[in-house]
N, C-alpha and C positions, 0 to 999 in steps of 0.2 A: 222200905219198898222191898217188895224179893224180887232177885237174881234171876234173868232167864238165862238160858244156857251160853249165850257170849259174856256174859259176867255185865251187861247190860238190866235196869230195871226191867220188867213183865210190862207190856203196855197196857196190863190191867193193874198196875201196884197200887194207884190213889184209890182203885175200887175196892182194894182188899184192904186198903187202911177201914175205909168208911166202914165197911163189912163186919170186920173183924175186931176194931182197936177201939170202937167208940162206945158209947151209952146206947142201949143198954146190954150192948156185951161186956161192955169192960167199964167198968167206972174209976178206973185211975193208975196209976202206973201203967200208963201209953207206952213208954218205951219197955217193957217187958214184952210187949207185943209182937212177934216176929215182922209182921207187914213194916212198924215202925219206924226199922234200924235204920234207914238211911236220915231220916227227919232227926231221929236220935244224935246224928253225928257217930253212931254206933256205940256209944254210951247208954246201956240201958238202966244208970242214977240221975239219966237229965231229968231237971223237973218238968212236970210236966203240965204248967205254964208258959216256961219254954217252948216248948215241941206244941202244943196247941193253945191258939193265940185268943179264939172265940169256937163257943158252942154253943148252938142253939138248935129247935127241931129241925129246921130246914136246912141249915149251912154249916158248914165247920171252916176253921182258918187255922194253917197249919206252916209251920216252919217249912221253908224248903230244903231240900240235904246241900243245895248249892251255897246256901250261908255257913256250910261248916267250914271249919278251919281260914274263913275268910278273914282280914282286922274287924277291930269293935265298931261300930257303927257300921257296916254292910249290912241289908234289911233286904229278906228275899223272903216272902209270904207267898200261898195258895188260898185262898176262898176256890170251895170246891162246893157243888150241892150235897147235900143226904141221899140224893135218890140218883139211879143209874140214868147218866144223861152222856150221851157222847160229845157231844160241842155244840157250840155256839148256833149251829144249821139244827139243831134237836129243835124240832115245834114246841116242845114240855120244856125247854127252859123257861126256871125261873127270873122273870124281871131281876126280881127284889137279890140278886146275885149283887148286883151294879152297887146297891149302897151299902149291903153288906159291905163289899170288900172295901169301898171308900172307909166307912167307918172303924173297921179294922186295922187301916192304913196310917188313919189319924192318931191311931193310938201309938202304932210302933217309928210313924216318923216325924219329924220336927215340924213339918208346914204342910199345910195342904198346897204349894207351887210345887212341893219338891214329890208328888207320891205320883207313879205310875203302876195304871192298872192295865194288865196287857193280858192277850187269852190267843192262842195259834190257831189256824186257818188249818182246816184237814189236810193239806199239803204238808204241815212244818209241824203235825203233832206225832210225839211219842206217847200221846196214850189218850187211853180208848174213855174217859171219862173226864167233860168238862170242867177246866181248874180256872180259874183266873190269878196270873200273875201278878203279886204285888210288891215295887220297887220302888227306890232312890231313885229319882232324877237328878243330875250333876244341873248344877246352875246353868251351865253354857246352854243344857239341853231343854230349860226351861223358856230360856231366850229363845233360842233357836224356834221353837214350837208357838213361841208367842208371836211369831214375826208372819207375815202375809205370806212368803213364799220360804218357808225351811227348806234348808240344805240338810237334808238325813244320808244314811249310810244307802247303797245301794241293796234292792230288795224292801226296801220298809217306804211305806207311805204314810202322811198325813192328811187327815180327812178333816175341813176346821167344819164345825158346826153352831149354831148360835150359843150354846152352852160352853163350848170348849173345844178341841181338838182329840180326835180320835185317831190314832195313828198303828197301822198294821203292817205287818211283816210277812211278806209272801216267801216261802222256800227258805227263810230261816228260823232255824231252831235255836232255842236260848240252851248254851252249852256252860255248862260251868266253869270250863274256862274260859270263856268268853267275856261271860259275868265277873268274872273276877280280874281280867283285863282291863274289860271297862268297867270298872268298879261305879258303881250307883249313875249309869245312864240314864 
């Protein structure tokens, strides 16, 4: 991601990855990429299967820089669109986002109980082009979600629906060290 002037990502970074770092601008060595560096870990020898998880026309899945220097097993993924989409409120979102990142998730985590897909509410986002969050759920938080009435953090809701529960986060932002606090919420 580049650096805006607080030493903070650009709330356009994931738009300059897509832009700049993918096919057919760039067909390999992602991390030479300047947009990259934070996905990189700032390593620009990562491979770069590491740093990009899935690609295909419409969608990419990319490492987040919050899984650097975390312990092994922390699992922090983006499913992001190809194409310039601000959030979740964009009419032109793609559906097919949802199982994208589902399928992406399956790959880098052990169970499908344990994978959350989470996306910010224009309130709690740092940037300007729709990502979806892809994370470890800690076992308690799978119980918890499973039950009739969850007990969550304040600011975050769950919404149960006949397929599952959908659960959002009003006025909070997922911070790195947060994430690495609660390591695989």
């Amino acid at each position: 991601m580049i650096a805006a002037q607080q030493g903070r990502p650009s709330s356009d970074a994931l738009w300059r990855i897509i832009e700049s770092c993918l096919p057919p601008e760039n067909t390999g060595n992602y991390c030479k990429c300047p947009a990259f560096i934070l996905s990189c870990c700032h390593d620009r020898c990562e491979p770069d299967q590491a740093v990009v998880w899935a690609l295909t026309p419409s969608f990419v899945a990319i490492r987040n820089s919050y899984s650097c220097g975390c312990e092994p097993g922390f699992v922090a993924g983006l499913a992001l669109p190809r194409q310039r989409l601000t959030g979740l409120e964009d009419p032109s979102r793609p559906d097919a986002i949802w199982p994208f990142a589902w399928t992406v998730a399956k790959v880098h985590l052990p169970s499908e109980d344990s994978i959350a897909l989470l996306i910010n509410p224009p309130s709690a986002r740092s940037q300007n082009q729709l990502h979806v969050h892809i994370l470890q759920l800690r076992p308690a938080w799978r119980t918890a979600l499973d039950t009739d009435t969850p007990v969550l953090p304040e600011g975050v809701a769950a919404i149960k629906l006949s397929h599952g529960t959908v659960t959002t986060a009003e006025h909070v932002r997922i911070r790195a060290g947060w994430l690495v606090e609660t390591q695989n919420w």
